[in-house]
N, C-alpha and C positions, 0 to 999 in steps of 0.2 A: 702475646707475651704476658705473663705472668711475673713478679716478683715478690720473691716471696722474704718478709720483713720482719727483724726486729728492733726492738728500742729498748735501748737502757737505759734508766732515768726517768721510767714513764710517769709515773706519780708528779711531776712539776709542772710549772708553767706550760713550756717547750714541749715536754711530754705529749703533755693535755691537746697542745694545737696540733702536734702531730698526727696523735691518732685521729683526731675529727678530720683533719685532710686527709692520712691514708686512706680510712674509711669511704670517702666517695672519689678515692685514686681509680679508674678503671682496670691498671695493669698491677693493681698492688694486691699483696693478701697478709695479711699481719700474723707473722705464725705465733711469736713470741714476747711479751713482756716483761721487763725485768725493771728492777730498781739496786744499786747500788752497791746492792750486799747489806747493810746494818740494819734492814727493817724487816720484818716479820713478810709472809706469803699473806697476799688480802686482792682478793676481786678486783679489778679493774671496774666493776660498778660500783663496788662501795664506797672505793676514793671518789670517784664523780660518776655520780648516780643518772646522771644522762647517758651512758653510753647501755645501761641494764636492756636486754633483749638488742642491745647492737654489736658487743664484744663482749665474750662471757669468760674472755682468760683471766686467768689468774698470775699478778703480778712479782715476781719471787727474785731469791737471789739467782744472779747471770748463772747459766748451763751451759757450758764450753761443748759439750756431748749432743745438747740440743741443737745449739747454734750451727754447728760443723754439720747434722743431718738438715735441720731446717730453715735457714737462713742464705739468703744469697746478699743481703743488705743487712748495715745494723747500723740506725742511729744512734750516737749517744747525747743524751741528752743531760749531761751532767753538771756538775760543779765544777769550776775551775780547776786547775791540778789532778781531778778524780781518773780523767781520762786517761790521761796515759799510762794508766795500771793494766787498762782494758784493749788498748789497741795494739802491742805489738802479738800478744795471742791473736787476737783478733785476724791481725796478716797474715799469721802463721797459717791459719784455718783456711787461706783463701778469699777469703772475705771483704766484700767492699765496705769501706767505712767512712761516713760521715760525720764530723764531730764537730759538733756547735758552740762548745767549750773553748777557750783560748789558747787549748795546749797545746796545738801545733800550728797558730797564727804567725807567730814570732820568731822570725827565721835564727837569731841571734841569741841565743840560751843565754848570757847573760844578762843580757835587757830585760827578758823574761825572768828570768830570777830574781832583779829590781823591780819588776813593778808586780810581779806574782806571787812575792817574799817564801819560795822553795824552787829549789834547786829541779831542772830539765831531766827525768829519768831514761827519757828516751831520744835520743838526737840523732841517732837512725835514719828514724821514720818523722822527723822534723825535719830531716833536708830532703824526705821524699815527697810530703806533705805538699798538698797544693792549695792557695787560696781561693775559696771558693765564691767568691765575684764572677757572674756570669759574662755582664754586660764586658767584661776585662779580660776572663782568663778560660773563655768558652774553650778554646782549643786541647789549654789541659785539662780542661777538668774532664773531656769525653775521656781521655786516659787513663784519669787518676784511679787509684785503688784506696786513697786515705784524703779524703778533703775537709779542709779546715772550714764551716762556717765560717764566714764573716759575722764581727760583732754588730748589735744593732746601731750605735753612734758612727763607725765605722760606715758601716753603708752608706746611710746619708750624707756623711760629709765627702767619701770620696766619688760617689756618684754627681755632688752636685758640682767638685771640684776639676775632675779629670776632664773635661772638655777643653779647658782653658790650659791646664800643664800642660796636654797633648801638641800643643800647635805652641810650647814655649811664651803664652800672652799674660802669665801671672810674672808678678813679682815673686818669688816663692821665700822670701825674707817678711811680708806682711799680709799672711794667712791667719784670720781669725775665723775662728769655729766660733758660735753661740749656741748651744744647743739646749734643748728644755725635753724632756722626756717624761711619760705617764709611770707610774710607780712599781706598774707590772717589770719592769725593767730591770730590777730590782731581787727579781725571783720572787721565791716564798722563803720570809726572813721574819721571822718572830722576835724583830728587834723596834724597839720603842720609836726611833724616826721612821717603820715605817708604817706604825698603825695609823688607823684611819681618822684617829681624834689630832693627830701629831700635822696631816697631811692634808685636811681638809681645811680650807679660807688661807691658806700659805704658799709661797714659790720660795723657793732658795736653791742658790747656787752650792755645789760641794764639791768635793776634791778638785781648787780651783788648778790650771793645767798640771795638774797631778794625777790624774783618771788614768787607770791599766788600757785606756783604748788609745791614748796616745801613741805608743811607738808602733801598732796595728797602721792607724793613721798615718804616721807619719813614712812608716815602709812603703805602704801602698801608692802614695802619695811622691815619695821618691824616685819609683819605681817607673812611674808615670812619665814625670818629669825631664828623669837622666838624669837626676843631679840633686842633694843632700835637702829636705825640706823638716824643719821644725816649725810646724804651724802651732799658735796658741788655741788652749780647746778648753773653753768653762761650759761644762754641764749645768744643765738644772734644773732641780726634781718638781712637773706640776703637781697639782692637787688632781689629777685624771687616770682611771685607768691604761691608759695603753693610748701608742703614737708618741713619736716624735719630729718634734720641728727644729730645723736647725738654719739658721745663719747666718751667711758668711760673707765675711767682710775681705778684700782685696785689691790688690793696685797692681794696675798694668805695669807690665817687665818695659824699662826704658827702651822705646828704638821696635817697641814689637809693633807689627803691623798685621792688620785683619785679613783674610783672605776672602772672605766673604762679606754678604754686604753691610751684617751686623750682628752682634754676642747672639741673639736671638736664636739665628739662622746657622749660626755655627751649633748650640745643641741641636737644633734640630735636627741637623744633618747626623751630629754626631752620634743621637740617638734614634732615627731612622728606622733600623729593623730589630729594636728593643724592644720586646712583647709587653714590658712592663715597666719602662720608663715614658712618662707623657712630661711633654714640654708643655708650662702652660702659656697660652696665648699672651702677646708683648702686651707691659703692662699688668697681667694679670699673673694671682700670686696665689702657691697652695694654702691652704689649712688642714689640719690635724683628721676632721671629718671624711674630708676627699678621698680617703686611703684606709684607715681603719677598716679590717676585717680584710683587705685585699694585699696583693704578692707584688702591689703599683709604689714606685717611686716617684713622687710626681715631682715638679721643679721649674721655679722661675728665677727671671734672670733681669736684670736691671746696670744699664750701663749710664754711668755718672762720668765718663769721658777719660780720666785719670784712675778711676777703681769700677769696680765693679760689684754687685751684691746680686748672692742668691740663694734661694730660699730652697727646701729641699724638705721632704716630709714622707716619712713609712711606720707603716705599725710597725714597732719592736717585736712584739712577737710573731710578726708574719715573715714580709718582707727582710726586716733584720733577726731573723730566726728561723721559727719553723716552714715556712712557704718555701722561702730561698733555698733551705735542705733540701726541700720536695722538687726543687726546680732543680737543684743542681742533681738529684737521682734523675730525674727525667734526663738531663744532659748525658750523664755517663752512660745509657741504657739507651740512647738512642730514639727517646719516646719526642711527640710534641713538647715543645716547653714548656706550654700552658697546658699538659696534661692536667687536670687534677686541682686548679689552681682557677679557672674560670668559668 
């Protein structure tokens, strides 16, 4: 099998990771490259001079003519809000679509207009849209024709939390997120918090539970559960390129009782035949290192008798980004999961 792929957005971060995974994809072939619309046509070498003698297209505004003859995939790889200008054409055409943007995370268009400050153009294709968490929602997603990315905070918090909703043993009223994220996360933003003089010898916490990945979180997390969960979620920005570690703080649901013979052994089971979730060993706890450059969630777990804490860690731009896209295409297509990816 063969598929044959474009990306809109390629010039970004997300972009960037993309192409360097489709490029050693075995079943992939990148027909087309596009950016946004408002910039000029320029080589896909000259924005990033590493790909020269490895992709020699030319990156331009989106081709509806192109797309419809050469395209059976198209990531978008965009800004917030941008996407859903792009996607309902996009269905029109036939087209599977991937989008890593937030526009179709948020089942509830007015939440999304609260914390995206512009109104839903498409809710359509928001109620057909599927969240694209593998380790959760593998069954739709081999159907979907529109999958929503998961965000990068998102992933980790609800990977490292869905074990315990699952079997009803959290409290789901004393959910604390901490999370610390590399600056990549951020995108490419020409704004003075996040130059490299601003962000170097510094940590700080920002939009404290005020972060757009909240009700992302908080759906997912819901969803999990069966039943309403508002967890608190403070970000905050390291001084590192890329990764995040997150967290979490929680007390056992009164009257819940273990099935197995401890927290340990219940992710393990839980994650079992997840190609790229590692439990780490009782006692022992991720760091930031472990993961970087990899499509791996990894996650430890610490039981304090009455709460419980666990730690959870993925590159943002892989696993909470571009990898995960490339994992959730392998899924709809039927390919290995770890096509591409190990």
């Amino acid at each position: 099998m063969s598929i044959n792929v474009g990306i809109i957005g390629a010039t970004g971060h997300t972009g960037e990771v993309l192409i360097e995974l489709l490029l050693k994809h075995p079943s992939v072939k990148i027909t087309h490259l596009y950016n946004s619309g408002g910039a000029g046509a320029q080589a896909i070498s000259s924005v990033f001079p590493k790909f020269k003698k490895r992709i020699d297209l030319v990156c331009k505004k989106p081709d509806f003519a192109e797309i419809k003859k050469d395209c059976d995939l198209i990531f978008l790889a965009l800004p917030h809000t941008v996407s859903m200008k792009f996607v309902p054409k996009l269905l029109s055409l036939g087209k599977k679509v991937i989008d890593l943007s937030a526009d179709y995370r948020i089942k509830n268009p007015k939440v999304f207009e609260k914390f995206y400050k512009t109104g839903h153009s498409d809710k359509l294709n928001l109620r057909k849209s599927v969240y694209g968490l593998p380790e959760l929602n593998r069954a739709d997603i081999k159907s979907a024709n529109l999958v929503a990315n998961p965000g990068c905070y998102p992933t980790g918090a609800i990977l490292g939390l869905a074990p315990l909703l699952a079997v009803n043993l959290a409290d789901t009223d004393s959910i604390i997120i901490d999370a610390k994220s590399g600056v990549s996360g951020a995108g490419k933003k020409l704004e003075k918090e996040y130059l490299f003089s601003e962000i170097q010898d510094d940590f700080r916490a920002y939009k404290v539970n005020t972060h757009q990945h909240i009700p992302e979180i908080n759906q997912a997390l819901s969803k999990i559960s069966g039943k309403k969960v508002e967890a608190i979620f403070v970000p905050h920005l390291l001084p590192i390129d890329r990764g995040i570690l997150s967290t979490i703080y929680v007390k056992k649901a009164a009257g819940a009782k273990l099935k197995v013979k401890s927290i340990f052994e219940l992710y393990r089971k839980f994650y079992k035949n997840e190609p790229f979730v590692r439990i780490k060993p009782e006692g022992q706890f991720p760091r930031i290192k472990d993961v970087v450059k990899t499509n791996f969630c990894d996650i430890g777990v610490k039981d304090f008798g009455s709460s419980i804490i666990i730690i959870s860690v993925i590159d943002n731009l892989l696993k909470g980004a571009s990898s995960q896209a490339v994992q959730n295409m392998n899924i709809i297509y039927k390919l290995p999961e770890t096509a591409g990816l190990l």
